[in-house]
N, C-alpha and C positions, 0 to 999 in steps of 0.2 A: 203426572206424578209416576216416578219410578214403581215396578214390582215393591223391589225392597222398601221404598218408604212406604207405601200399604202398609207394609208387614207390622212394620215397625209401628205404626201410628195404632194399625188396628191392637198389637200389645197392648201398648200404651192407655188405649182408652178401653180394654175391656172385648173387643169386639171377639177375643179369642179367649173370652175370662182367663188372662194370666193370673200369677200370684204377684205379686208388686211388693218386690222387698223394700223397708223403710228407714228410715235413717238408726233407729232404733234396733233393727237386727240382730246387731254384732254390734260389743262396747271393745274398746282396746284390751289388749291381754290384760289379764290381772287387776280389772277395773271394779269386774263383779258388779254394774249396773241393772238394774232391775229393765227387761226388755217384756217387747210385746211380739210374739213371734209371728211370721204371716200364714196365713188360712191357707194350705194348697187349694185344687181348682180339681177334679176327677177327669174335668173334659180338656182342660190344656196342654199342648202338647211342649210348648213354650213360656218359659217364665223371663220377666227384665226388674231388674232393680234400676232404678233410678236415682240419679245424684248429683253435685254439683262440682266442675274444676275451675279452677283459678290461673292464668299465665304466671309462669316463675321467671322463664330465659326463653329466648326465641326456639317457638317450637315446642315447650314443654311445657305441662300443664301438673299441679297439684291437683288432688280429688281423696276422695276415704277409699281407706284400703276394703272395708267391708261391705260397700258398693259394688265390689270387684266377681260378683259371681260365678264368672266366668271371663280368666286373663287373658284366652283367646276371641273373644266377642266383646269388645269394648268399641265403643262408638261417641262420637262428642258432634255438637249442635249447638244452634242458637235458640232451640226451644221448638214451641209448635209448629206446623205447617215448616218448618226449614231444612235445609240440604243436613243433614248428618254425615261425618268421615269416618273412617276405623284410626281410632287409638292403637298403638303400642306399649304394654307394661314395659317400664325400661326397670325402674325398682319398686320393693315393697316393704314396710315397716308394718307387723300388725300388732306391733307392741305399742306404734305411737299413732296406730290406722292412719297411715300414709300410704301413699301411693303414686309415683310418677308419670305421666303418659307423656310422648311424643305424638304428635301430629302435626299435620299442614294445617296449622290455624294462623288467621291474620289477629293483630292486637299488640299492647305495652306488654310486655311484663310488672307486672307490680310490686311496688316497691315495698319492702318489710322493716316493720320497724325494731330497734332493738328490745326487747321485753325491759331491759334494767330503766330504762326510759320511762316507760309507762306507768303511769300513776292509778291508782284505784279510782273509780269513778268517772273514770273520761268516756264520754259520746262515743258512741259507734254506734256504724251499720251493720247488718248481714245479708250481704246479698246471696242470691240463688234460684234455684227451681222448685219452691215447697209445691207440696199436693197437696194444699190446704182445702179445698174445694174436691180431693178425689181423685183429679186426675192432673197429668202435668200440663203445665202453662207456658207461659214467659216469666222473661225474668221477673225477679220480685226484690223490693227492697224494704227491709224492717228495721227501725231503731232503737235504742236504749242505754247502756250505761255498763261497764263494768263493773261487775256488783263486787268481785272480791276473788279469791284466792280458791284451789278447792283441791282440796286433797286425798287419794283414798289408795287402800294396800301401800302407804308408805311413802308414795308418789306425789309429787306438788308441778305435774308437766301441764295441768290443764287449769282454766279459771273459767270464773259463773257469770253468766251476761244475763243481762233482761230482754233483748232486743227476740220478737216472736220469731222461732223457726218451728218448721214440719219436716216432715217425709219428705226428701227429697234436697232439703238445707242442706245434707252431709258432704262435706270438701269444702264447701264454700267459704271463702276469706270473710274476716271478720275486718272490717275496716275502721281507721280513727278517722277523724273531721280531717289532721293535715292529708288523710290520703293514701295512707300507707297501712298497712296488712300486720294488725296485731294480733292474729289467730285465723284456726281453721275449725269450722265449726266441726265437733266430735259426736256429740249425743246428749240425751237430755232425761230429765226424771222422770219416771212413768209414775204420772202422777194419782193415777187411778189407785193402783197396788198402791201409793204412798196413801194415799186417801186414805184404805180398807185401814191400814195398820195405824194412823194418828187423826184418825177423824177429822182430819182438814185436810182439803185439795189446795194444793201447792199449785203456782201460776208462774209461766215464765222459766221457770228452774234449767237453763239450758247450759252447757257446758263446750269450750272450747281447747284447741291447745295451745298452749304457747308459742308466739312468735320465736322464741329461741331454738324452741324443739326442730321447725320448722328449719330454720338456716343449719342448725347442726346437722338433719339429714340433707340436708341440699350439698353443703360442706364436705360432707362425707363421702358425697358421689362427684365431686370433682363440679358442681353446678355454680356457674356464677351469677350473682342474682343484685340488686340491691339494695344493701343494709343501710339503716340512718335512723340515729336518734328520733324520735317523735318531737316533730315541733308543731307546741303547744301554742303558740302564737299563730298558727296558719288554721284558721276555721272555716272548710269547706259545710256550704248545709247538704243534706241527703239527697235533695233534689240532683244539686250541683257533681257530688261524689258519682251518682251514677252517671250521669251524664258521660263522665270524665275516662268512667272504669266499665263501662255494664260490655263494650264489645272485648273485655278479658276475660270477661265470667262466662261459660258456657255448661250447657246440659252432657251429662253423662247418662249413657246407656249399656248395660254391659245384659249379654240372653246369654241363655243355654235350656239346650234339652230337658225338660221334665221328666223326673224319674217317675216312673209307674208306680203309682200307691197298690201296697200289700191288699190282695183281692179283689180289685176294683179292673176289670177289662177294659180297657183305653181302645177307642174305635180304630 
């Protein structure tokens, strides 16, 4: 194993107590989402957020723009123990937390579906790299349902799924049964703070963007990708979906330098 993947693994798992930014960090501008901010470390010299990209067009990967903590050290992989590359920011929306990357990555690009298509309540998956366990893994696939519409400061760009994400979900394509890329997973309720204020813990409450948002920045950077109605007659099960798509999805890693905390002597 290389120097650099050391490095990078020992982040990842702690060996250098990083701070480990989570999908919940940063919500889209204007969102105003209740977040949970991360713990700095006094003795790290190094911090990584973790996240998830999706293939759009040869070469170019989707991932959350708030994963991006540093757009000169971006790195993409197949997960644990694997070879990692450096990404290129090529664009960034942090109004709709998107985020472009280029790399030498092999894979389909994934097909998107049109949003007007899509009906409430249809199957999906979410694939990705949660840290449901702590630290990051392989990929991971979870299911459930489009639960409904969701709107907030005026905006209706994003909708509510069931299907379980964590730390480290964020980028990741939200996928229907025919196969095709109905959302990019965005952020989700913090359910804790919701708890303290309605004395019930909310379950699942996760939120996505729309596939439209999706093609209209891609559209806008001149990226051709592509677009097809959702056909509801084609029912891949979640086994079969990954199977089909899991070498398009890849881990994102993006480091940078640790600022020195106010009074504290960094060795």
């Amino acid at each position: 194993m290389t120097r650099f993947r050391r490095v990078l693994w020992a982040l990842l798992f702690g060996f250098l107590t990083p701070t480990l930014a989570c999908a919940q960090t940063q919500s889209p501008s204007g969102l105003g989402a209740q977040t949970t901010p991360a713990t700095p470390s006094r003795l790290a010299a190094t911090e990584a957020s973790i996240a998830t990209a999706f293939i759009v067009a040869p070469r170019l990967l989707i991932t959350a723009d708030h994963a991006l903590i540093n757009p000169d050290r971006v790195f993409v992989g197949i997960g644990r123990g694997g070879k990692f590359i450096r990404a290129r920011v090529v664009a960034r929306d942090d109004r709709l937390d998107l985020a472009l990357l280029e790399a030498d990555v092999a894979g389909e690009p994934l097909p998107i579906a049109r949003w007007d298509s899509v009906p409430l309540g249809i199957e999906i998956v979410a694939m990705g790299f949660p840290r449901s366990t702590g630290s990051p893994g392989d990929r991971r696939i979870t299911s459930g349902i489009v639960n409904g519409e969701h709107r907030a400061k005026g905006r209706d760009d994003w909708f509510q799924l069931s299907a379980e994400i964590h730390r480290g979900n964020s980028g990741g394509p939200v996928i229907a049964a025919d196969g095709s890329v109905v959302g990019v997973i965005s952020h989700k309720l913090d359910a804790l703070k919701t708890a303290e204020k309605s004395n019930d813990l909310p379950q699942n409450v996760n939120f996505a963007l729309k596939s439209q948002q999706l093609v209209a920045f891609l559209i806008a950077r001149s990226i051709a990708t592509t677009v097809q109605p959702l056909n509801t007659s084609r029912q891949f099960r979640p086994f079969e979906i990954f199977q089909r798509h899991q070498s398009s999805v890849f881990m994102v890693i993006s480091t940078r330098q640790k600022e020195k905390p106010e009074g504290v002597a960094l060795p």
